[in-house]
C-alpha positions as CSV (number, residue, x, y, z in Angstrom):
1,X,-76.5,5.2,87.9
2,X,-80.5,4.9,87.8
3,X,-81.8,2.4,86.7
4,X,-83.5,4.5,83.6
5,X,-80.2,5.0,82.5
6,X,-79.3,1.6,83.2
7,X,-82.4,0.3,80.8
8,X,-81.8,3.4,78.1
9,X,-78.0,2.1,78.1
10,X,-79.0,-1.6,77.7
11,X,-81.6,-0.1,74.8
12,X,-78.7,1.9,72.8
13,X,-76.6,-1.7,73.0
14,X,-79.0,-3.7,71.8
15,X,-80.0,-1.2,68.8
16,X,-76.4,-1.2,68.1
17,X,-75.7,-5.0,68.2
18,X,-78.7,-5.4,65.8
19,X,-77.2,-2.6,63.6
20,X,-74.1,-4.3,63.5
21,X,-75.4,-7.6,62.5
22,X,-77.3,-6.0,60.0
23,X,-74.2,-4.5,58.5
24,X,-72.4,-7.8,58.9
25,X,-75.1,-10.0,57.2
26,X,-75.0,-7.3,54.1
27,X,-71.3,-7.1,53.7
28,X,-71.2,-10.6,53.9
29,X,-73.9,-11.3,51.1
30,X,-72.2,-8.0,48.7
31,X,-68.9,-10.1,49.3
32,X,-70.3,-13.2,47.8
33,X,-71.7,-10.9,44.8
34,X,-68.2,-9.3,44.1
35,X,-66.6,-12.7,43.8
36,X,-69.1,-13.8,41.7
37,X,-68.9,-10.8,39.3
38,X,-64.7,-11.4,39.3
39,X,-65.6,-14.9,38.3
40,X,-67.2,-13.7,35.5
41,X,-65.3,-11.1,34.6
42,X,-62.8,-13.6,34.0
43,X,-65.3,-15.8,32.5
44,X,-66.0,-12.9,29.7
45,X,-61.8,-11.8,29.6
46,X,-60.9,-15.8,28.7
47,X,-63.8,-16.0,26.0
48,X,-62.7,-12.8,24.2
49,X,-59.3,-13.8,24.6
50,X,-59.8,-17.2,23.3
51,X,-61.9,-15.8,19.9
52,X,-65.5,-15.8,21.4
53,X,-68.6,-18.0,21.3
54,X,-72.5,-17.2,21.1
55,X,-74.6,-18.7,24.1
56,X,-75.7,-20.9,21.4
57,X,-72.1,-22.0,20.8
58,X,-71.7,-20.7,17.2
59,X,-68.2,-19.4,16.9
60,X,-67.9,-15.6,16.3
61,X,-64.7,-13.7,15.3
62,X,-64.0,-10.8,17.4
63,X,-63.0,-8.4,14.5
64,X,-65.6,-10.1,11.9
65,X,-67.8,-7.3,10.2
66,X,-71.3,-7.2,10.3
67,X,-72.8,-8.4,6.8
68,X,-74.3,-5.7,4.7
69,X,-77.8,-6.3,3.1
């Protein structure tokens, strides 16, 4: 083997390392999203089981009708 193909092989390696640790980092960081979106997932399932609050902590019934002006 010459060593052009030598360096070109080297070249194609090292592209692909980088690639892969690329990928790695992202799956890594879209892992840490999913759990976080499952946590609140939960978060959101346990309110609306539980008969909801506001952000502002005012109780709101879940099947409460809207008033009418």
């Amino acid at each position: 083997m010459s060593d052009t193909q030598m360096v070109e092989l080297e070249s194609k390696v090292a592209f692909q390392e980088y690639q892969i640790e690329k990928l790695s980092s992202q799956i890594a960081q879209q892992q840490k999203q999913i759990l976080e979106l499952e946590a609140l997932c939960r978060s959101i399932v346990n309110r609306l089981k539980s008969g909801t609050t506001t952000s502002e902590g005012a109780s709101v019934e879940v099947d409460e009708c809207p008033p009418h002006y």
